[in-house]
N, C-alpha and C positions, 0 to 999 in steps of 0.2 A: 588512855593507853591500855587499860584492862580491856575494856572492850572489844579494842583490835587484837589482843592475845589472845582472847576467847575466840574470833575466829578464826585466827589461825589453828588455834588446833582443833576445835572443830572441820577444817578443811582436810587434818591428815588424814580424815575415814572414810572416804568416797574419790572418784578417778574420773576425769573430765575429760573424755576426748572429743577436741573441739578440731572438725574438719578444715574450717575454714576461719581467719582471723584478722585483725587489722591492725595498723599501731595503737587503735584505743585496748587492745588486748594488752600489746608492749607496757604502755606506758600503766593498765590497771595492776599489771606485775612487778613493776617498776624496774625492769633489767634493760641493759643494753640489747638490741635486735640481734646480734648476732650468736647471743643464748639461746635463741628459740632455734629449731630446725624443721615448723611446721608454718610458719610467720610470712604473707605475703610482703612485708614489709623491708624484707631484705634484698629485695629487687633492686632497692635504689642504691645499695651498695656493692651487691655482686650481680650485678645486670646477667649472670650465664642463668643464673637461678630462676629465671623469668618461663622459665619453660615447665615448671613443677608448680605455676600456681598461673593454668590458661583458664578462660573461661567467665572468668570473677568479671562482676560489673562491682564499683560502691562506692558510695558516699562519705564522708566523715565531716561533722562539724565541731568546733572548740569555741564557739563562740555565735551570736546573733550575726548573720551574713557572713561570717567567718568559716570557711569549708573546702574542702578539696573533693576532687572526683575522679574514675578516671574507669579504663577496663581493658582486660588483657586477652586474645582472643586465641583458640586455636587454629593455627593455619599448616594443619597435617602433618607433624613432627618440629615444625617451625612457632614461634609466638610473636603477635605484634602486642605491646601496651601501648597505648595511650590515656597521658594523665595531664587534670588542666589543674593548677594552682597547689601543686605538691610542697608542703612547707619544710621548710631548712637547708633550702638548697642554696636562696642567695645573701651574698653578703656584702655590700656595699659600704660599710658604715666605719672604713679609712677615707671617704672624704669628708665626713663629719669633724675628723681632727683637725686640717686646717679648717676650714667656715668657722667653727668653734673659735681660733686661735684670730681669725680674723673680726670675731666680732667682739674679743675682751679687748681688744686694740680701739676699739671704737670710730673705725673709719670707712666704714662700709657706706655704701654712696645708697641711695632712695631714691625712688622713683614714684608720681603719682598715678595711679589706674582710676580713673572716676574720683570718689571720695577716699579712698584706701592710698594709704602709702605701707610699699614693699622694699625690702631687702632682701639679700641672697637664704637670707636662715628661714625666709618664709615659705620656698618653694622648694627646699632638700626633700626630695624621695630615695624612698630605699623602693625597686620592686621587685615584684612578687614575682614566684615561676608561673608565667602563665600557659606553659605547655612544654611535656614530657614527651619525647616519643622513644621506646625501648624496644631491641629489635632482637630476639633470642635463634640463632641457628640450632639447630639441634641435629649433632652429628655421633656416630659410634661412638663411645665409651665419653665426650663431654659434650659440652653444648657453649657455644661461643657466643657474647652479648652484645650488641654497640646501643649505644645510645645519645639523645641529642637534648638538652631543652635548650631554652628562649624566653627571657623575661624583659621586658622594659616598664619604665612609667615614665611619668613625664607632666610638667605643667606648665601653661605659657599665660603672659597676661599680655594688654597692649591695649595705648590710648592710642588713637589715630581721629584726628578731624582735622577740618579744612582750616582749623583758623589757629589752631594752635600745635605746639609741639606735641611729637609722639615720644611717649616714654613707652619702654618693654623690658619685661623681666622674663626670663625663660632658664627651664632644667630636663635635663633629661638624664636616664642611669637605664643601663642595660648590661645583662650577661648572659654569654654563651657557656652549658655545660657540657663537655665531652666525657662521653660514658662508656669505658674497657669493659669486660668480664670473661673471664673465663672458670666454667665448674666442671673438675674432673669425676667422673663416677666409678662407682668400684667398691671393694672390700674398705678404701680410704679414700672418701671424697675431700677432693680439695677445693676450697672456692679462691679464687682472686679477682680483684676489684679496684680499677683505677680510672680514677675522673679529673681532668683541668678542667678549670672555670678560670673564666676571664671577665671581669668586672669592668666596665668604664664608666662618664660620668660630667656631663659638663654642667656648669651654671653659670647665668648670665645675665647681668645687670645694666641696660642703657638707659641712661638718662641725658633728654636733649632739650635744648633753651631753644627758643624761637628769637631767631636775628635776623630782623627784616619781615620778607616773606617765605625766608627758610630756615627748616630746623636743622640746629648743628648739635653733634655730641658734646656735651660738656663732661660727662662724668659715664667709666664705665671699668665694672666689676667682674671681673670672667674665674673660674674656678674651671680647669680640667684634672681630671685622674684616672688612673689605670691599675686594674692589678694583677695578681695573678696567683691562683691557688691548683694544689695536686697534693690529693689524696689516694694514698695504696694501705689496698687492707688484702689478708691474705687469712685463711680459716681450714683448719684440720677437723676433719670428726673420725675419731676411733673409737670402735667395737660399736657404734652408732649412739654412742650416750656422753662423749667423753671432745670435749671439744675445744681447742684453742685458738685465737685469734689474735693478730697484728694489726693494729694502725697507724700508718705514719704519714701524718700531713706537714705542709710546708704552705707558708702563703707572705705573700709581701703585695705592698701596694706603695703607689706615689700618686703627689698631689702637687699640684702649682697654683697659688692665685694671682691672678694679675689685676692692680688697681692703679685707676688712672681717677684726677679729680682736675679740671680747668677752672681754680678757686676763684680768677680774676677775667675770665669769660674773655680771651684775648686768644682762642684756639689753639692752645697748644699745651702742653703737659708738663713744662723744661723748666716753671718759671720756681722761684722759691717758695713761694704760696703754694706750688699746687702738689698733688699726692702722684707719682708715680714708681711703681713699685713691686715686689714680690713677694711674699712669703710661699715656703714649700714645707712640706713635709712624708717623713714616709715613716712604713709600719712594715713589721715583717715579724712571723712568728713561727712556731717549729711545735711540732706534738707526736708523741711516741707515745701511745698504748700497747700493753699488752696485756691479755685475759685467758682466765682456764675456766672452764665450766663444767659439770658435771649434772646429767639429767637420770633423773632416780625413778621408780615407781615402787612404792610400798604404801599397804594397808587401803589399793585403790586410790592413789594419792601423786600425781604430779605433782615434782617437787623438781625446782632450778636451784644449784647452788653456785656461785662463782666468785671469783678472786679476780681482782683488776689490779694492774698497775700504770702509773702516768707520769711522765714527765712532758711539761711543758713552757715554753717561754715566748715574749710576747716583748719586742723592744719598738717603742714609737719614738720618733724625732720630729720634733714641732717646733714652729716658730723660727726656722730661719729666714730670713730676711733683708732681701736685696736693694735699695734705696738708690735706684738711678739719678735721683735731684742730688743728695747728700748723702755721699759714702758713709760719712761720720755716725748715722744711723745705721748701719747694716750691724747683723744679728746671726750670733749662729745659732742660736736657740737653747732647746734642751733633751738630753735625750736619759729616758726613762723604761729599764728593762726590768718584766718583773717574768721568776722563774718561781714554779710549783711541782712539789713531788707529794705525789697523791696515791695510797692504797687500798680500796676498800673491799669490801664483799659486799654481795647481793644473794638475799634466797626468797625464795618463790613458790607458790603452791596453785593449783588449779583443783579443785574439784566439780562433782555433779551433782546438782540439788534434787533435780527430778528430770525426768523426760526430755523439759526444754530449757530447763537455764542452769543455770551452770556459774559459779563465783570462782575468785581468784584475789591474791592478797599477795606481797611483798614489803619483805625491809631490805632497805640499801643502809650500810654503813660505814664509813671512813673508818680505818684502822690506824693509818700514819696520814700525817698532811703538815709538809711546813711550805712555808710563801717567802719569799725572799725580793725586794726591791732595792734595784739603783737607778740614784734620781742626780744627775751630770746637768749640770748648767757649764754649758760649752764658751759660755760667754767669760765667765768667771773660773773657769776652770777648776771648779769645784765637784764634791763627790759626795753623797750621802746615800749609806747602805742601814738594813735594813733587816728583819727575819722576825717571822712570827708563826705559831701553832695552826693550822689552816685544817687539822682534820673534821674531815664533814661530821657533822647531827646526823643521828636516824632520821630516813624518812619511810614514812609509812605508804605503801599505795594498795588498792584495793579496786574490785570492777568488777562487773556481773554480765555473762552473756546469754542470750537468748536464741536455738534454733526452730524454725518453723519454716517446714517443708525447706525451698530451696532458700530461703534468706534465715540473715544471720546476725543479729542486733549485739553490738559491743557499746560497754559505757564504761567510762571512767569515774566512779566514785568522789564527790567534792572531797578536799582532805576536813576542809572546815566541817561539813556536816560528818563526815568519818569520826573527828573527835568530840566535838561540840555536840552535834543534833542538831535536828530543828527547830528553828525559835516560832512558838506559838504566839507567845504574852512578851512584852517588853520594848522598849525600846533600839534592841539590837537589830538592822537588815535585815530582812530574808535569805538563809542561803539555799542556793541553789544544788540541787540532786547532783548533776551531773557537770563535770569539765569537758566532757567528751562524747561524743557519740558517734558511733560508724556504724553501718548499713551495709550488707553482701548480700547478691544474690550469686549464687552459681549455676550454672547450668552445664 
């Protein structure tokens, strides 16, 4: 911890002005993007912004094949981006709640693929954004944004031969994101920023017996869901140093699984022995931010300092459950809503080492945080509440960047080596320099 104090104030006696930056810049200061107001990284939340950072081509990685990329161009008062594998954008991981709920149950039907047997929990993907496209108009006094991505993944398995049944397992998850913006200019620039995503998601489990010389279904597991998320953010900057910001997202989703079992191979689904059935579940949460920040310059010293506040809640209902053989089994599950109010501050410093590189450090700190949960068993008509202290630890972040001619090296600092060091001697890992690294060129 000494060691990080020392360069913080070491950082208050020189002044960094870095032209050009990436979220590994963000996250080496460790503030929320929309503190910065030199940051190409706030594109993806006020898409009008897109017009003040043309030109940029770059890379970023967090990990071995783990990266995004993407470049934003001038097209004569107008900007196109395009970006392939932009992280944070999707979120699929409300169908995880039932699959989960259906495999503590223990009835999830298998299938063989060659030597392997599969279930539904072995093919859930979550995917990636695999392409961003941002489209900046640029008109008198603002500039208007739209934008679009496009993610899916997907996996499929399947036995198929002449002499015996075909089993198949299959999944797929995809989302659409719809990208608003609008940035007002002037003595008070205004930014606003609003995105729907739409989530979906099926999975899909056959399994068939060979009867005869034909294969019939005996057992099959289906999982569909949908959901739906909207985020608005909205950003003041006064006297160009003084900046406030809103966030308010809204998001829910639903899930259904459908499971059928033919226990006594007699083709039908109705009998007492066999599984046909439902479980569903849905999620749906709600989030209000709001932040002040303040940008300083003293003793050649970039300095962010800001105040958040948050409320958020998060209520899932699981396990309900329809039992077309026997009512007497149906379930209405349970539903579990947990709420957090959260304050913290963040501050932040940049300076310049020499010529070409240039360091930067931040603390983020919780000042208030309590957590509150109620956990409803609908079946039992019971209630059990709940509240605990939730205000965050310091964390420390730190990052160093490098300019040379027209490219622009950003790294985020290990926290492990930031406090620890390097292990030369002993038995502990290697750790690694950097979490992060991104790559600009401009032209």
């Amino acid at each position: 911890m000494k060691k990080v104090l020392v360069i913080l104030a070491v950082m208050a006696f020189a002044f960094a002005g870095l032209t050009f930056a990436t979220s590994s810049r963000i996250n080496g200061l460790g503030v929320p993007t929309w503190m910065t107001l030199d940051d190409d990284a706030i594109v993806f939340g006020y898409v009008g912004q897109l017009n003040t950072f043309k030109n940029l081509a770059l890379l970023e990685m967090s990990g071995a094949g783990t990266g995004w990329g993407g470049a934003t161009i001038d097209l004569g008062g107008n900007a196109l981006g395009i970006y392939v594998n932009v992280p944070g954008t999707v979120n699929t991981n409300l169908f995880n709640n039932v699959i989960s709920t259906i495999n503590s149950i223990a009835i999830l039907s298998t299938v063989n693929i060659g030597a392997n047997t599969y279930d539904l929990t072995d093919v859930t993907v979550v995917p990636d954004n695999q392409i961003t496209a941002l489209y900046d108009l640029g008109l008198e006094g603002m500039d208007i944004g739209l934008g679009l991505a496009y993610s899916a993944a997907g996996q499929s398995y399947a036995e198929k031969t002449t002499y015996s049944a075909k089993d198949e397992i299959s999944s797929s998850a995809s989302e659409i994101a719809i990208l608003i913006g609008a940035s007002l200019k002037g003595d008070l620039p205004i930014d606003i920023g609003l995105s729907v995503n739409l989530p979906s998601a099926s999975y899909k489990t056959s399994d068939y017996r060979l009867a005869g010389t034909d294969s019939k279904l005996q057992n099959e597991d289906k999982v569909d869901g949908s959901g739906l998320g909207i985020d608005f953010g909205a950003r003041l900057v006064a006297n160009k140093d003084l900046i406030a910001n809103l966030l308010v997202g809204f998001g829910s989703g639903s899930t259904k699984a459908a499971l059928k079992k033919d226990n006594n191979s007699n083709d039908s689904w109705s009998d007492a022995g066999d599984v046909n059935g439902e479980i569903s579940g849905e999620t749906s949460n709600l989030l209000v931010n709001l932040g002040v920040a303040k940008l300083l310059k003293a003793n050649n010293v970039n300095v962010i300092a800001g105040l958040t506040g948050e409320y958020s809640s998060l209520t899932e209902k699981a396990g309900k459950i329809t039992d077309n053989i026997n009512s007497t089994n149906n379930k209405k599950g349970t539903e579990d809503t947990t709420t957090n109010i959260d304050v913290g501050i963040n501050v932040a410093a940049e300076t310049k080492l020499n010529d070409t590189w240039s360091a930067r450090a931040g603390v983020s700190k919780g000042l208030f945080g309590i957590s509150s949960i109620t956990n409803k068993d609908l079946d039992a008509d019971s209630k059990q509440e709940s509240s605990s202290d939730s205000t965050a630890a310091p964390v420390i972040s730190a990052g160093i960047s490098g300019v040379i001619s027209n490219f622009t090296i950003d790294a985020v600092i290990s926290q492990a080596l930031l406090f620890d060091g390097p292990y030369f001697i002993g038995g502990v890992a290697s750790t690694g320099l950097n979490t992060q690294v991104s790559l600009k060129y401009a032209w």
